[in-house]
C-alpha positions in Angstrom: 0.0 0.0 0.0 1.7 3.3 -1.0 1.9 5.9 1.7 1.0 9.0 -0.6 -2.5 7.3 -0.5 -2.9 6.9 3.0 -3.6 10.1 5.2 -4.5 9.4 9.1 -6.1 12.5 10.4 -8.2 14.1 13.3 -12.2 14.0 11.7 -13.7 16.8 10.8 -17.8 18.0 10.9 -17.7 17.3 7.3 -16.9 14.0 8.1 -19.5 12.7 10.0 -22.1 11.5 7.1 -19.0 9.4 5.2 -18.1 8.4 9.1 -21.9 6.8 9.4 -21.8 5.2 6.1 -18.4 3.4 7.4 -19.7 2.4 10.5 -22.8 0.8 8.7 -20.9 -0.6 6.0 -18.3 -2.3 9.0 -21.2 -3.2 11.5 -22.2 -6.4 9.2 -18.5 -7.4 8.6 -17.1 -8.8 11.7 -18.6 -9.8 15.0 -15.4 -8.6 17.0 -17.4 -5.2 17.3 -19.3 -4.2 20.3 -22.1 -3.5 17.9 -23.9 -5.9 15.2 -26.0 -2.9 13.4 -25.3 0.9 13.5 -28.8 1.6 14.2 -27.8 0.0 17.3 -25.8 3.3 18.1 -28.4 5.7 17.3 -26.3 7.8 15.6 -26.8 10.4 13.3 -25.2 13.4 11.2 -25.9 15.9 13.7 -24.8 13.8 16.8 -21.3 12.5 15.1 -20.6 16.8 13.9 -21.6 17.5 17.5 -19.3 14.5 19.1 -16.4 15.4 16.7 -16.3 19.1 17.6 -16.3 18.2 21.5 -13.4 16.2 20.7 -11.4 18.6 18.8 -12.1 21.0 21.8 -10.5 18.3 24.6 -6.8 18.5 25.2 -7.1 14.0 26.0 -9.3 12.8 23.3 -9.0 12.5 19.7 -10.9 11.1 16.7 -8.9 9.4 13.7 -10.2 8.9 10.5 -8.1 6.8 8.2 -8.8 7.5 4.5 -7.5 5.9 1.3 -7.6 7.4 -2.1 -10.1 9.6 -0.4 -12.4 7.0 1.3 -12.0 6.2 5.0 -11.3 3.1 5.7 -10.6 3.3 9.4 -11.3 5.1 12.4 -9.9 5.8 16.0 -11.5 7.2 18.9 -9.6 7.7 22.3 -11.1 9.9 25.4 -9.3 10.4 28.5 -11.1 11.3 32.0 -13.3 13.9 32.5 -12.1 14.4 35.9 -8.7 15.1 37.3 -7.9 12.2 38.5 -8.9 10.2 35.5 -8.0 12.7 32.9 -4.6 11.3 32.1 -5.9 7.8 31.1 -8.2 6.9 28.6 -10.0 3.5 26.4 -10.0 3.9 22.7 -11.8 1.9 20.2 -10.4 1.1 16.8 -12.0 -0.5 13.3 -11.0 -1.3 9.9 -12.8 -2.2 6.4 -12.5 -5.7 6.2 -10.8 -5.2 2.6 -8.2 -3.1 4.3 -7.2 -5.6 7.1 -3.9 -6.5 7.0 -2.8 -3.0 4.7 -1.5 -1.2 7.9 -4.4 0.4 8.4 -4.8 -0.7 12.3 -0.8 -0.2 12.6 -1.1 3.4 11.3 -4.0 4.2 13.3 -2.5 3.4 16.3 0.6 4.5 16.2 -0.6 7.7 15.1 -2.6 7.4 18.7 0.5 7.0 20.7 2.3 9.3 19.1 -0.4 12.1 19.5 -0.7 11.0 23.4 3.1 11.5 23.9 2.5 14.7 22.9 -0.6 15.8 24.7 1.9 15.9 28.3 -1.4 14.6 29.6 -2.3 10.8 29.0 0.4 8.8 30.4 -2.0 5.6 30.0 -3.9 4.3 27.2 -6.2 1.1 27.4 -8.6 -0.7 25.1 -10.4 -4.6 25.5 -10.7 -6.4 22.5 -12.1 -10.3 22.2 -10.3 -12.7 23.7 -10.2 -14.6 20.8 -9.7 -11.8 18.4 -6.0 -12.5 18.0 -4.9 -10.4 15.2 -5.7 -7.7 16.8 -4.3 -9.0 20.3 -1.0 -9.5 18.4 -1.4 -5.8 16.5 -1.5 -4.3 20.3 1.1 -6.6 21.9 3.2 -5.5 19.2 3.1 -2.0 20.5 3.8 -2.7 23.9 0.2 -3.3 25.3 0.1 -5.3 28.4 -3.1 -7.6 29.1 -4.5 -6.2 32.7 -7.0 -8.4 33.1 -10.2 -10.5 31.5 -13.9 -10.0 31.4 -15.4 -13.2 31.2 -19.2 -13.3 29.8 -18.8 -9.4 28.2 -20.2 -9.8 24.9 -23.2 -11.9 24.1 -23.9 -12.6 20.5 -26.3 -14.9 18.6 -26.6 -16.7 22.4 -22.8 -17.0 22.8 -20.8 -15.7 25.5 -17.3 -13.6 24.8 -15.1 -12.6 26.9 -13.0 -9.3 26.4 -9.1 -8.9 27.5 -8.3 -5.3 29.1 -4.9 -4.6 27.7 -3.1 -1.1 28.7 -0.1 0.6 27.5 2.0 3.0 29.9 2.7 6.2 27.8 5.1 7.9 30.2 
C-alpha cells in the first residue's frame, strides 16, 4: 500500500455523514465489534458533527479517520477522564474495512494514537479490551507494547454465545 494514498487524520464536521456510512458498511462485517447494526448506536449526522467538535475541543481525546484514495477506511476514537484524576488515562476503540485488514491500516491508526498521546503531556496511560479470541488484533496491540491487565469473562453476548474481552493497557510515560 503506497503511503501517498494513505492520510491518518483528526475528523472533521464534514466527516460525520461518510463516518456513518463506514460504521454501517463495518457493522455487518465482523462480530469482533461491540455493535452488530449501527442503528444500534443511534447515531446520526448531527450527533457525530456534535461529538467530533467536542473532541477537537479536549486537550485527551481524539478522533482518527483513516482515508484511502479519499475513502476512510478506518477510524480511532480515544477519550481520556473527565475528571482530574482520570483525565490522564483513557480507552480507545479502533476498526477497519475488512478489505483493508492487513494493509497497515490498524498499525497506522494506532501509532498515530501513541504518538499524539506523547505529545498531549497529559495521558500517560492508554487502554482498550478487544475479544479474547480476536487475535490479530491482540497480536497488533502486543506489538506496540500493550500489556493484558485483566479479563472479562461473559462481556459480549452474540447470537446466544458468550465472549469474553481482554483489558490490555499501554503505559505512555
Amino acid at each position: 500500500m503506497s503511503e501517498s494514498k494513505r492520510t491518518i487524520r483528526e475528523a472533521r464536521k464534514s466527516d460525520a455523514a461518510p463516518v456513518l456510512a463506514y460504521l454501517s458498511r463495518i457493522a455487518g462485517e465482523t462480530d469482533f465489534l461491540t455493535y452488530g447494526s449501527v442503528d444500534e448506536l443511534q447515531l446520526t449526522v448531527e450527533k457525530e458533527e456534535a461529538l467530533f467538535e467536542r473532541y477537537a475541543k479536549k486537550d485527551n481525546a481524539v478522533f482518527l479517520v483513516a482515508e484511502y484514495d479519499g475513502t476512510i477506511v478506518g477510524t480511532l476514537n480515544f477519550e481520556g477522564g473527565k475528571r482530574r484524576r482520570t483525565a490522564h488515562v483513557g480507552e480507545f476503540g479502533i476498526s477497519v474495512r475488512k478489505d483493508y485488514w492487513g494493509k497497515g491500516i490498524g498499525r497506522a491508526l494506532l501509532s498515530h494514537l501513541i504518538h499524539w498521546s506523547k505529545k498531549t503531556g497529559i495521558i500517560r496511560k492508554i487502554n482498550l479490551m478487544a475479544r479474547s479470541d480476536n487475535i490479530r488484533a491482540i497480536k497488533l496491540y502486543e506489538s506496540f507494547g500493550f500489556v493484558q491487565d485483566g479479563l472479562i469473562t461473559r462481556d459480549l453476548l452474540i447470537d446466544g454465545v458468550f465472549y469474553s474481552a481482554v483489558h490490555m493497557g499501554l503505559l505512555v510515560d
